[in-house]
N, CA and C atoms as a LAMMPS dump frame, in Angstrom:
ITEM: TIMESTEP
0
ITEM: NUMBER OF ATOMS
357
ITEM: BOX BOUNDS ff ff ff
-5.0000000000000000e+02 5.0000000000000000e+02
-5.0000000000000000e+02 5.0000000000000000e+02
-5.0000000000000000e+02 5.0000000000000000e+02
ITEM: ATOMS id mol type element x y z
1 1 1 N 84.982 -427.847 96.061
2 1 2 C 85.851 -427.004 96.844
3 1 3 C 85.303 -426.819 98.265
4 2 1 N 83.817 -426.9 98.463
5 2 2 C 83.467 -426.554 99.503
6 2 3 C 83.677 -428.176 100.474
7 3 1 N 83.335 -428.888 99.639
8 3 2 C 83.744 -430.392 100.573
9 3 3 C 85.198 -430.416 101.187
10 4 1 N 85.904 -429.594 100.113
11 4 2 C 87.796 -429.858 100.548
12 4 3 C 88.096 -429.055 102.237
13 5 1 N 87.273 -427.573 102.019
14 5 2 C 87.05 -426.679 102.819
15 5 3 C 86.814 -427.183 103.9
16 6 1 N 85.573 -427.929 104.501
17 6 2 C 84.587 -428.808 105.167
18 6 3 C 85.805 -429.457 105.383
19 7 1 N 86.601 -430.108 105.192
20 7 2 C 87.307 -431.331 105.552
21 7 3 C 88.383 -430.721 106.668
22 8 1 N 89.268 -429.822 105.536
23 8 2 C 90.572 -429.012 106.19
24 8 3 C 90.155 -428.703 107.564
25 9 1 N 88.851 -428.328 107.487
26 9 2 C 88.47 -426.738 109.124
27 9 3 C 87.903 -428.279 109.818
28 10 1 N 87.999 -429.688 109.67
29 10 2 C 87.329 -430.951 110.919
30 10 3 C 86.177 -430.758 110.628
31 11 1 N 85.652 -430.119 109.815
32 11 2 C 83.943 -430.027 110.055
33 11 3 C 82.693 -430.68 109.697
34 12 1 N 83.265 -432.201 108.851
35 12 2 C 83.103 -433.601 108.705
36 12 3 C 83.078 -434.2 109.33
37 13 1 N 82.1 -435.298 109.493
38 13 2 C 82.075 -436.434 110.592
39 13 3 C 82.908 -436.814 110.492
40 14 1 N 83.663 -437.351 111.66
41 14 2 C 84.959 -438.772 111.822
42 14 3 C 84.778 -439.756 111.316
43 15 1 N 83.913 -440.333 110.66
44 15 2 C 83.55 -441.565 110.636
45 15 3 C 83.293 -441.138 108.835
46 16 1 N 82.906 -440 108.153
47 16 2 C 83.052 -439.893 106.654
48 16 3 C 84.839 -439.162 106.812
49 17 1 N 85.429 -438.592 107.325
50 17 2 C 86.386 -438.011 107.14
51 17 3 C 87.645 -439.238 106.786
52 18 1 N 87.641 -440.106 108.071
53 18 2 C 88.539 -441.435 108.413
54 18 3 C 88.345 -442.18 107.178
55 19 1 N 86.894 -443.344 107.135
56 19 2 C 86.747 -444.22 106.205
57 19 3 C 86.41 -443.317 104.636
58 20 1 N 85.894 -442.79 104.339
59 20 2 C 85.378 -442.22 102.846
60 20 3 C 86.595 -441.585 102.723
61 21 1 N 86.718 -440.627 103.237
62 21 2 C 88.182 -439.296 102.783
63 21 3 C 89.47 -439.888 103.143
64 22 1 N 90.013 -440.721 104.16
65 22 2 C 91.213 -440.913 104.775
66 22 3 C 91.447 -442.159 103.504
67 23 1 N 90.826 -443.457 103.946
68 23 2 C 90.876 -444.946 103.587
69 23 3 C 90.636 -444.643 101.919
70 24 1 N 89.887 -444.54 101.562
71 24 2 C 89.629 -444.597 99.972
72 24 3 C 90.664 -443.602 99.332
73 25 1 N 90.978 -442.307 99.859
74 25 2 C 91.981 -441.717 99.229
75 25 3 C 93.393 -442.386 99.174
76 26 1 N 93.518 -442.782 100.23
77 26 2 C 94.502 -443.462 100.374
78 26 3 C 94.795 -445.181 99.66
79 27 1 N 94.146 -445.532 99.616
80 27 2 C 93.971 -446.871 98.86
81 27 3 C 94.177 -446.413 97.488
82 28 1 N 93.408 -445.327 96.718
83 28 2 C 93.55 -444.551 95.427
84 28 3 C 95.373 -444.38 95.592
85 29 1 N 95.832 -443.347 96.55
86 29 2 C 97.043 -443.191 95.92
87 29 3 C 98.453 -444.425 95.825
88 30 1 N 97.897 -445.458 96.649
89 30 2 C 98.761 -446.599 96.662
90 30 3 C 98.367 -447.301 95.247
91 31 1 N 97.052 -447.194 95.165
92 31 2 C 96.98 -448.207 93.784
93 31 3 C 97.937 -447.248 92.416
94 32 1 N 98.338 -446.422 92.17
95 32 2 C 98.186 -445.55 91.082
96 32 3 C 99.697 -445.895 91.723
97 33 1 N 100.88 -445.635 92.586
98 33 2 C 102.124 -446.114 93.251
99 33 3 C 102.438 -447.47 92.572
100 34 1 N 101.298 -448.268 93.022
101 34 2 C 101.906 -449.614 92.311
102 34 3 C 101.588 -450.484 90.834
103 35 1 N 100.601 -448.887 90.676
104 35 2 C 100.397 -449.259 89.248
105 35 3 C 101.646 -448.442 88.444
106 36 1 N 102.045 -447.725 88.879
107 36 2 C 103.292 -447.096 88.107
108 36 3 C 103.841 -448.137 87.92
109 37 1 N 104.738 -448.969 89.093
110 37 2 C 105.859 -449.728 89.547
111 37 3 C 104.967 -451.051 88.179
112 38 1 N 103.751 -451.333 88.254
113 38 2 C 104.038 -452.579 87.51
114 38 3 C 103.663 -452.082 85.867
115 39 1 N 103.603 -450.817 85.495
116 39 2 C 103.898 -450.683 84.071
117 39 3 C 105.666 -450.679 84.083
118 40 1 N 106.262 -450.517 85.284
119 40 2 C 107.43 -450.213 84.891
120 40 3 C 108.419 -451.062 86.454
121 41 1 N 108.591 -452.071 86.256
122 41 2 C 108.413 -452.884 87.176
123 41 3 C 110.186 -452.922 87.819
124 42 1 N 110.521 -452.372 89.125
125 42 2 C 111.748 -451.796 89.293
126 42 3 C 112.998 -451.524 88.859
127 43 1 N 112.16 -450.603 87.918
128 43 2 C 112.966 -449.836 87.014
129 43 3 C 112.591 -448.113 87.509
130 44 1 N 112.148 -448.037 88.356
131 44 2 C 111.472 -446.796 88.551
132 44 3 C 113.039 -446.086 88.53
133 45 1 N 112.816 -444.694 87.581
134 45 2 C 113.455 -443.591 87.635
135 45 3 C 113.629 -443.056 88.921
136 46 1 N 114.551 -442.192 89.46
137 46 2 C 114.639 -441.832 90.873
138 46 3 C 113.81 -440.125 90.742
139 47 1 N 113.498 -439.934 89.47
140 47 2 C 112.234 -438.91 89.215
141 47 3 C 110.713 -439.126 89.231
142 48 1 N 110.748 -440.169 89.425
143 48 2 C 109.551 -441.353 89.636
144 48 3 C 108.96 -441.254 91.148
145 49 1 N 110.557 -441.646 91.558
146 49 2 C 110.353 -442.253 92.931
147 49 3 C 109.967 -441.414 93.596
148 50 1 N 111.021 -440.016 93.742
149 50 2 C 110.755 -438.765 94.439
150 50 3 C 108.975 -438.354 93.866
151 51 1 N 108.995 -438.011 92.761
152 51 2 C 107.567 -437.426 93.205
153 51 3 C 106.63 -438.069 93.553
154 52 1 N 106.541 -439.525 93.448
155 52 2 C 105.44 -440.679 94.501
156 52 3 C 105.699 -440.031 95.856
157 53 1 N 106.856 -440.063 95.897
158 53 2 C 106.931 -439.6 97.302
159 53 3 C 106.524 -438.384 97.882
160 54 1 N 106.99 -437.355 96.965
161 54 2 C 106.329 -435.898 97.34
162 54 3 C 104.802 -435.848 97.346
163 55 1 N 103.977 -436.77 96.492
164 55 2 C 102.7 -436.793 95.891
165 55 3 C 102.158 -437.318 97.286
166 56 1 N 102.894 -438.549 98.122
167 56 2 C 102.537 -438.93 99.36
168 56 3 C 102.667 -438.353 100.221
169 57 1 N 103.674 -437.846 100.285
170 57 2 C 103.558 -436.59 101.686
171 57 3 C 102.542 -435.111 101.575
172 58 1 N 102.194 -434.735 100.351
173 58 2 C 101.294 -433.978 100.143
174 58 3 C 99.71 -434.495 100.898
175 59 1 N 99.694 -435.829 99.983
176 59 2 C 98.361 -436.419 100.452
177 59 3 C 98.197 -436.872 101.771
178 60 1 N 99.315 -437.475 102.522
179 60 2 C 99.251 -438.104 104.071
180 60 3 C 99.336 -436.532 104.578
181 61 1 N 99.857 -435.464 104.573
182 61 2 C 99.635 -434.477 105.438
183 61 3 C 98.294 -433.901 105.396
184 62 1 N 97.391 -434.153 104.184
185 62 2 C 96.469 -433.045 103.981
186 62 3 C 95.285 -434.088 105.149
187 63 1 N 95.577 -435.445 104.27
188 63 2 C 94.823 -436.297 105.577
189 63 3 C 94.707 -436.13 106.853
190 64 1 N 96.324 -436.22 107.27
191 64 2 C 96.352 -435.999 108.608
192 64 3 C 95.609 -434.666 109.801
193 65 1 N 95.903 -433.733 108.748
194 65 2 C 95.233 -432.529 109.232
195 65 3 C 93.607 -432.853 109.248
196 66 1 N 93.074 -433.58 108.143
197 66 2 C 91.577 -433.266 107.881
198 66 3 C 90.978 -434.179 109.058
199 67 1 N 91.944 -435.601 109.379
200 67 2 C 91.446 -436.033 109.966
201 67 3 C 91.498 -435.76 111.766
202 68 1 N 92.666 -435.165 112.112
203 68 2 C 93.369 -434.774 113.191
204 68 3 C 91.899 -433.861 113.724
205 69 1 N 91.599 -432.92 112.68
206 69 2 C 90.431 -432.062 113.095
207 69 3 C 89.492 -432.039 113.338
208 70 1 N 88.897 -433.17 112.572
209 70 2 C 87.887 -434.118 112.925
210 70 3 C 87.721 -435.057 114.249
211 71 1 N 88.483 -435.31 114.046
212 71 2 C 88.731 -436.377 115.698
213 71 3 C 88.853 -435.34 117.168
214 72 1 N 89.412 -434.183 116.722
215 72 2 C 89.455 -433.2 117.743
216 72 3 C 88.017 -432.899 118.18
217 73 1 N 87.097 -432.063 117.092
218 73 2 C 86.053 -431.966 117.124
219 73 3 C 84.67 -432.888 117.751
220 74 1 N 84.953 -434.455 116.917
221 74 2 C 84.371 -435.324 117.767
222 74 3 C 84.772 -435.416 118.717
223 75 1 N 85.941 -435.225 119.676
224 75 2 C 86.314 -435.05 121.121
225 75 3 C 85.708 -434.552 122.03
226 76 1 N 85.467 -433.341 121.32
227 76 2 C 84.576 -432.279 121.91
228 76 3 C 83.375 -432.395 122.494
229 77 1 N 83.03 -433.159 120.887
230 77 2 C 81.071 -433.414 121.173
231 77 3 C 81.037 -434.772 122.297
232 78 1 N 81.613 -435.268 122.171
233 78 2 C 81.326 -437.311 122.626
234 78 3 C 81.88 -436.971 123.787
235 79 1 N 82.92 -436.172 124.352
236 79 2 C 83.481 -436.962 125.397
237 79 3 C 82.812 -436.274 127.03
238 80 1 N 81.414 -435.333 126.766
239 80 2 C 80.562 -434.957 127.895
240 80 3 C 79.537 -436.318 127.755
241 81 1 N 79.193 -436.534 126.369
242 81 2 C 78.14 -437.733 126.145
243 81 3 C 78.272 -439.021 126.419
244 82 1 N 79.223 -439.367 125.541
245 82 2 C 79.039 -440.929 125.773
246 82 3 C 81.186 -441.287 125.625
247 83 1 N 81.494 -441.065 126.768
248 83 2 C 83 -440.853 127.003
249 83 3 C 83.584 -442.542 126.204
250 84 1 N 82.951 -443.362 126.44
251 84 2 C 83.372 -444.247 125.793
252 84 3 C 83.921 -443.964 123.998
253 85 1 N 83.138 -443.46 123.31
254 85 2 C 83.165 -443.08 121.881
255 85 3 C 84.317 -442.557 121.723
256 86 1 N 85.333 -441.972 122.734
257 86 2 C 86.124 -441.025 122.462
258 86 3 C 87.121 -442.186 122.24
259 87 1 N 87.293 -443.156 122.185
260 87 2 C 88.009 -444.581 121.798
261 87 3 C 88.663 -444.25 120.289
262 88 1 N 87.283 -443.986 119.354
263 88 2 C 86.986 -443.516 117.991
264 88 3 C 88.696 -442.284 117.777
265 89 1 N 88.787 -441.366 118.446
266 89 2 C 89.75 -440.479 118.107
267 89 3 C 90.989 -441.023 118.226
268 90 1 N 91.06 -441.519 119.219
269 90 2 C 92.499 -442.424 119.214
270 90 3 C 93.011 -443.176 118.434
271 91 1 N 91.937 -444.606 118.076
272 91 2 C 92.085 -445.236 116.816
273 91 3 C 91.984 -444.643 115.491
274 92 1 N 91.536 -443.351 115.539
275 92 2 C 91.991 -442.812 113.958
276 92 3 C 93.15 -442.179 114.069
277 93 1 N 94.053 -441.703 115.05
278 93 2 C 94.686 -441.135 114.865
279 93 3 C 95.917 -441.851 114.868
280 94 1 N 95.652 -443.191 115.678
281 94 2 C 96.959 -444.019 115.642
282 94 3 C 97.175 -444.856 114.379
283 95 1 N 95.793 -445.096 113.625
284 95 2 C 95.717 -445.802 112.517
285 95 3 C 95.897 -445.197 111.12
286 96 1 N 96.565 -443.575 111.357
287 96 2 C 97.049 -443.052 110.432
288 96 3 C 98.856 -442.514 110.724
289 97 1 N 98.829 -442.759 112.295
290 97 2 C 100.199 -442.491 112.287
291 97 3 C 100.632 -443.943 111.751
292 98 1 N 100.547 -445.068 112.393
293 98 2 C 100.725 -446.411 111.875
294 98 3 C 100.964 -446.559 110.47
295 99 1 N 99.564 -445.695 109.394
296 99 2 C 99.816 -445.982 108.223
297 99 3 C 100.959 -445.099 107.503
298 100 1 N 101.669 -443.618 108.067
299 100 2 C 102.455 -443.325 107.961
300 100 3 C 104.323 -444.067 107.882
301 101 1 N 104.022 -444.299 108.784
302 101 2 C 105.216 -444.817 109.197
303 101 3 C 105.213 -446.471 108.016
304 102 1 N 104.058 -447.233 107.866
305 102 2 C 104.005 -447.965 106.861
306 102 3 C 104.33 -447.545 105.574
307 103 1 N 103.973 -446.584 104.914
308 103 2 C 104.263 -446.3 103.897
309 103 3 C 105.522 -445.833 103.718
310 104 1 N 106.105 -444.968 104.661
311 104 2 C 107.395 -444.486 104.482
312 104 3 C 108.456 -445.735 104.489
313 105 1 N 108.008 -446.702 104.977
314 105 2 C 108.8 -448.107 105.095
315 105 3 C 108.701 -448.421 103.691
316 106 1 N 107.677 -448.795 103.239
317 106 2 C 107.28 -449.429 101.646
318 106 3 C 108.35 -448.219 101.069
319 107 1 N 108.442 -446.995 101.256
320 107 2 C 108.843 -446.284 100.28
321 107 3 C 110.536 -446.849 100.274
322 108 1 N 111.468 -446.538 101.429
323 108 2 C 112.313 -446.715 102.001
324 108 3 C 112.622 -448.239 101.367
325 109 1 N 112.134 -449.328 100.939
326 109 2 C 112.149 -450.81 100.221
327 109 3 C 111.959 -450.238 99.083
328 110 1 N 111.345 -449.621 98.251
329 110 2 C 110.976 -449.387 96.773
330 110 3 C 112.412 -448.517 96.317
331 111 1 N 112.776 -447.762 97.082
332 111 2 C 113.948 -446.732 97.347
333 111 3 C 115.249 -447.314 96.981
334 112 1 N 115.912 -448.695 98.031
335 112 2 C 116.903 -449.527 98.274
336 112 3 C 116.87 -449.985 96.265
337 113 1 N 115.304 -451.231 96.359
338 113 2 C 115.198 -451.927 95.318
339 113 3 C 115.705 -451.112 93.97
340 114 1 N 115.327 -449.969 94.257
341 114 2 C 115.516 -448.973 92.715
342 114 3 C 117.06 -449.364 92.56
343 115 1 N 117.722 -449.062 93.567
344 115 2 C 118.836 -448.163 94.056
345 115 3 C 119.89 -450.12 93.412
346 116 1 N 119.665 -451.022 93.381
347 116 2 C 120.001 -452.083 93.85
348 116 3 C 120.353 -452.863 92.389
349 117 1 N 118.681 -452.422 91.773
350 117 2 C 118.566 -452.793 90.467
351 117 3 C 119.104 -451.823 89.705
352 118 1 N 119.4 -450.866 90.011
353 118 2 C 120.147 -449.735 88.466
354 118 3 C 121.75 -450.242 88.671
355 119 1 N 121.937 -450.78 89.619
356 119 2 C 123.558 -451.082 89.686
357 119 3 C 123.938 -452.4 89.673
């Protein structure tokens, strides 16, 4: 609980927040997405679908925040020091809006396909 804490308030490095907390969580909830889909291979229920989806927007927001705060924070510290580093905040932050907008696409195709194959 205290790691979750640590994360929410940025108070994690960028660099464990992004790759360890952002990337691996995220890789976790896509695998367990398409491990649903291939025990049950588009046939997904539209009770299925929705809560992958709710389950993803839960998890991409909590990310976004943990990491948003983090990158703020390293802003802070790096960009009197070594202004170059501040590179680091940008690319995490674009490389999670990016992965946003990716997933909501995948979802938006998994969505159609459901929608395509029940009829």
């Amino acid at each position: 609980m205290r790691l979750i804490r640590a994360l929410w308030r940025g108070e994690e490095s960028l660099v464990f927040t992004f790759w360890v907390f952002g990337v691996v969580l995220s890789i976790i909830m896509l695998a367990l997405i398409y491990l649903m889909l291939l025990i049950n291979p588009f046939q997904a229920v539209m009770a299925e679908l929705a809560a992958s989806i709710f389950l993803q927007i839960i998890t991409i927001s909590f990310i976004t925040v943990c990491v948003g705060r983090s990158a703020n924070n390293y802003y802070i510290v790096e960009r009197e020091r070594a202004k170059w580093k501040v590179v680091w905040v940008y690319l995490a932050i674009l490389s999670i809006v990016a992965f946003t907008i990716w997933l909501a696409f995948a979802d938006w195709i998994l969505f159609v396909m459901s929608i395509d194959h029940h009829h």
